[in-house]
C-alpha positions in Angstrom: -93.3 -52.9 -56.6 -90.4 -50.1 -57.2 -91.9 -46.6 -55.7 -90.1 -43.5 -57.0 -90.6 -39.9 -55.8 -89.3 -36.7 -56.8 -89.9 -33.4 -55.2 -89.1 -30.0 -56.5 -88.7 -27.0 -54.0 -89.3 -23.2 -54.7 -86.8 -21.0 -53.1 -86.4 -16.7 -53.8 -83.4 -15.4 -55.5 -82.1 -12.4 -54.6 -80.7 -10.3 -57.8 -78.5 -9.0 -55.5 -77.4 -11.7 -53.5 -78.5 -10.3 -50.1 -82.1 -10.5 -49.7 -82.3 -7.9 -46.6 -83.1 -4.9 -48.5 -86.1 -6.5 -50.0 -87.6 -8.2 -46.4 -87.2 -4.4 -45.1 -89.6 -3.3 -47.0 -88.7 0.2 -47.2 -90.6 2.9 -48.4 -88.8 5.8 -50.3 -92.2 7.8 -50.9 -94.1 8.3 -47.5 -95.8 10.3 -48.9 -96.8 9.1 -52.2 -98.4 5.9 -49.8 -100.8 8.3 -47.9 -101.7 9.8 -51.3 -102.7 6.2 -52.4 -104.5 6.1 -48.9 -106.3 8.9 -49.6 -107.7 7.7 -53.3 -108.6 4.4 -52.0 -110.6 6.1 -48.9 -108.4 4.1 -46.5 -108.3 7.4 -44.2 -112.3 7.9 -44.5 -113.3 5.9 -41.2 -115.4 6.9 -38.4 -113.2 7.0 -36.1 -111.2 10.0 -37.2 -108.6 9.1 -39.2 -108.8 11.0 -41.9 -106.0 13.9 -42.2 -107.2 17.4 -41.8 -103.9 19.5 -42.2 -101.5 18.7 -44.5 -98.2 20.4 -44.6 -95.6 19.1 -46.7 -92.1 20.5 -48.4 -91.9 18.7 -52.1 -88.2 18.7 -53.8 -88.6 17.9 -57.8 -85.4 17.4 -60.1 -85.5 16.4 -63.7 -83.5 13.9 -65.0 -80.6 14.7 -67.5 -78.9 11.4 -68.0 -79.1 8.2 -68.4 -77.2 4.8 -68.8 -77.5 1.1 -69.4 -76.0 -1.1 -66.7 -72.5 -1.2 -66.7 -72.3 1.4 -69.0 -71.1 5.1 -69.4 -73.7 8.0 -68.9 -75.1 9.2 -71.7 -78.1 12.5 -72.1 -81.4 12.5 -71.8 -83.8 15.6 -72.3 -87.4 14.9 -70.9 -88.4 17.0 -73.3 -86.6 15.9 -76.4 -86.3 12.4 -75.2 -88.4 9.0 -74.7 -86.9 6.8 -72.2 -88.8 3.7 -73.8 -86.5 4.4 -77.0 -83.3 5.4 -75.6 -83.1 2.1 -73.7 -84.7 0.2 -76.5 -81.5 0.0 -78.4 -79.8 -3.9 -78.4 -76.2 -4.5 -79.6 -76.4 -6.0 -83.2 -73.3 -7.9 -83.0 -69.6 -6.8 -84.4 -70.9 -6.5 -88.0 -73.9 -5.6 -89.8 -75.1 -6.6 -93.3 -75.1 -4.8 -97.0 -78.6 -4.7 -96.5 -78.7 -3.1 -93.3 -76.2 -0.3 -94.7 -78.3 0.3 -97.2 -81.8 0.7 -95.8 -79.8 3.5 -93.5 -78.5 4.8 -96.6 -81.8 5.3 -98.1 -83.1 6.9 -94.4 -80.4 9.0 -94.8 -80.7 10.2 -98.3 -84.2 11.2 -97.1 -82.7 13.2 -93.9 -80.7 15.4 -95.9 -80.6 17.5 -99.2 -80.1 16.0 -102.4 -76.5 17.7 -102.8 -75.3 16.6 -99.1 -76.7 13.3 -100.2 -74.8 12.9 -102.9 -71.4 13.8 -101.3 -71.9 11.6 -98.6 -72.8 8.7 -101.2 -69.3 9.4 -102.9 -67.3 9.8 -99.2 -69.0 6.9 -97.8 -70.4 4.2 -101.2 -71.2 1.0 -100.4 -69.3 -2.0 -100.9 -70.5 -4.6 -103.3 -69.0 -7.1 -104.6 -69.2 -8.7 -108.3 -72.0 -11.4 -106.9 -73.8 -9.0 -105.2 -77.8 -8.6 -105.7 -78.7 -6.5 -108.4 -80.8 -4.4 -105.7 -77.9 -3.9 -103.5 -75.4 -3.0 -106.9 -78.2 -0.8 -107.6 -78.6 0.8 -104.2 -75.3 1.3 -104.0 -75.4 4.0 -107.2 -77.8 5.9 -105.0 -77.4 5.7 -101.8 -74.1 6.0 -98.8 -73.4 3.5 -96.5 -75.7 4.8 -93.9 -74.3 3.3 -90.8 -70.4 4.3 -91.6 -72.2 7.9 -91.6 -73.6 7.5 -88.6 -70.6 5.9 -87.3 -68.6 9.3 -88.0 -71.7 11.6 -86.9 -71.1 9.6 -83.3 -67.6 10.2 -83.4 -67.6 13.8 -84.1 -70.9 14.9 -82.1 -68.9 16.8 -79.5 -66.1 19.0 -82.2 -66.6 22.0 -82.9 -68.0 22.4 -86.8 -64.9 22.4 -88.6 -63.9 18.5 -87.2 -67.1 17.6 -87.8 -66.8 18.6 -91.4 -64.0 16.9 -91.5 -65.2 13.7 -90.8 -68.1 13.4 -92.5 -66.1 14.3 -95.4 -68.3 17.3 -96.3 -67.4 21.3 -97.4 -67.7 23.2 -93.5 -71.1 25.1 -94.9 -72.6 22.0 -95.8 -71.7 19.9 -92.5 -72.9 23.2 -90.6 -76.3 22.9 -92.2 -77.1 19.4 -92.0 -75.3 18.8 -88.6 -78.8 18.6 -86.8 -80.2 16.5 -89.5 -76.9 14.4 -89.5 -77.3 13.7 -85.3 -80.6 12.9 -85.4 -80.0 10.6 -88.1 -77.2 9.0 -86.1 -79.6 8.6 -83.2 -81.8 6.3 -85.2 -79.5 4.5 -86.4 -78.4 3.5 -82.5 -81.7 2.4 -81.8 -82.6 0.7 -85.1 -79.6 -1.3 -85.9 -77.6 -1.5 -82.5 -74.7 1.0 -82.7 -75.8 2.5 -79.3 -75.7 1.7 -75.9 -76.7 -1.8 -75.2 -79.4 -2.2 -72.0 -80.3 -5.6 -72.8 -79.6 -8.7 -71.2 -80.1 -11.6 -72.9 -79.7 -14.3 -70.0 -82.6 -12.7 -68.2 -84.5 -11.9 -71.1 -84.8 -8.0 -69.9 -83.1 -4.6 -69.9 -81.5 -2.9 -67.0 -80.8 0.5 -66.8 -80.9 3.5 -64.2 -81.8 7.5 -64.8 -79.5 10.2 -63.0 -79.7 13.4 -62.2 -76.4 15.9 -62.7 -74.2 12.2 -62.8 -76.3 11.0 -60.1 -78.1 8.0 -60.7 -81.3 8.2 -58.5 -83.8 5.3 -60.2 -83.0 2.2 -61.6 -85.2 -0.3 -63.5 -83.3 -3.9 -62.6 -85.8 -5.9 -65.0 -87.6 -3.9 -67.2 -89.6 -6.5 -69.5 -92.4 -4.2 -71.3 -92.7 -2.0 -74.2 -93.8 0.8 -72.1 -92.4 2.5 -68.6 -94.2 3.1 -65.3 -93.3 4.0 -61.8 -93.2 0.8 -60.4 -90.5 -0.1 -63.1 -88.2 1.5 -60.8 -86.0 1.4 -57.7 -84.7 4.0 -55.9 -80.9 3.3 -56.8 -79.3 5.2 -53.4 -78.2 8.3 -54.9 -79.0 11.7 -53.6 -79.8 14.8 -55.8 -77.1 17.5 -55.4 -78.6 20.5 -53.8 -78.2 22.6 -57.1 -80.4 20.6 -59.1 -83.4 20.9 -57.0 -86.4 23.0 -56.6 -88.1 23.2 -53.1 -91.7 24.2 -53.3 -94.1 24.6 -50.1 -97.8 23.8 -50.2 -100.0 23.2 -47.8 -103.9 22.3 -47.2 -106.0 22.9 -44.0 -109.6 22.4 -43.0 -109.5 22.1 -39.6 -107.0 23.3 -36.3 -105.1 19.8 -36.2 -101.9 19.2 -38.5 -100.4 16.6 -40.0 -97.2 17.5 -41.8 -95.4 15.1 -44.3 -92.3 15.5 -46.6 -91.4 13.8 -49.7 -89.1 14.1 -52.7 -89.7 12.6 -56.0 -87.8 12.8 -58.9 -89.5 14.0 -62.2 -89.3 12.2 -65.6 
């Protein structure tokens, strides 16, 4: 009788390709892990380990910027902004559909008033063809091509008002007032049909992208998988907040005559 075996070994890969940085085991927060120690009542033993003096120096910096990997860095506002949407944009592919130019159209016709509307419908129409759908030949009587808009929103979104009038193909006191409503319109349209920045990567099945800090990138989430963001997303990505951009606070906590002083700095979403 013929025997046959076949084995299969497990081995880590390392993203990186040098796997010293993850058996170091660093930590970046010292002080976020005595924290933890803290909640879980690690420090609570009889035999006096729990801290009685805490002094500690905290440095906070919000993030201004961010970008996919590989990619140019682009603004972020934590106030404006949701990082789970900005990075949740994923490259369509070098041409998009009469249907998808459409359904921005209509979004767009919504944004703005019916008389901006209307010009941008006559700058920007849709093309159709004589085999078209009779609810794209339709929809292309009332609405623009919504992602050629956006296309010259993108282009324009750092000229002053008069070159952004001029190419959206609108009168200056009508590209003046619906300039907000024109960018945020834009925006969408990176997210919802691909126009924008690109984080995904479709070998891995995941996104990959890093925040900075005044061009500094700081964290960077190398597999990010879920719908929603956490801390532990992150890595710390190396790079060192410039001095301007952070704001050094004291505080400090005593019950008792024996200190123990810590210092940490994390970066604020």
């Amino acid at each position: 009788m013929t025997m046959m075996y076949s084995l299969t070994r497990v081995e880590p890969v390392s993203r990186g390709g040098d796997p010293g940085r993850g058996l170091a085991a660093t930590v970046q927060d010292p002080f976020w892990m005595l924290a933890r120690q803290r909640q879980f009542g690690e420090l609570a033993g009889e035999d006096a380990g729990s801290p009685v003096h805490v002094a500690f120096v905290q440095t906070e910096a919000r993030f201004d910027g961010w970008r996919p990997e590989s990619g140019a860095l682009l603004p972020y506002s934590p106030v404006a902004d949701v990082v789970e949407a900005l990075v949740a944009g994923e490259s369509a592919g070098p041409a998009h559909s009469t249907l998808d130019r459409l359904q921005a159209g209509r979004v767009l016709a919504a944004a703005v008033s019916s008389s901006v509307g209307g010009k941008l419908r006559a700058a920007f129409p849709l093309t159709v063809t004589p085999d078209s759908s009779r609810m794209l030949s339709r929809g292309a009587t009332r609405f623009a091509d919504g992602l050629a808009v956006a296309a010259a929103v993108a282009g324009a979104a750092n000229e002053t008002d008069a070159a952004f009038a001029s190419a959206v193909k609108l009168p200056a006191a009508d590209a003046k007032a619906a300039r907000a409503d024109l960018t945020a319109f834009a925006a969408w349209c990176r997210v919802t049909f691909g126009t924008g920045p690109n984080s995904w990567i479709p070998e891995r099945l995941e996104r990959r992208f890093e925040l900075s800090v005044s061009g500094t990138s700081v964290l960077g989430a190398p597999g990010h998988t879920r719908e929603k963001l956490d801390w532990y997303d992150f890595d710390f990505a190396g790079g060192t907040v410039p001095a301007a951009s952070r704001n050094v606070g004291n505080a400090r906590a005593r019950t008792d005559d024996h200190p123990v002083s810590r210092s940490a700095a994390q970066p604020l979403l």
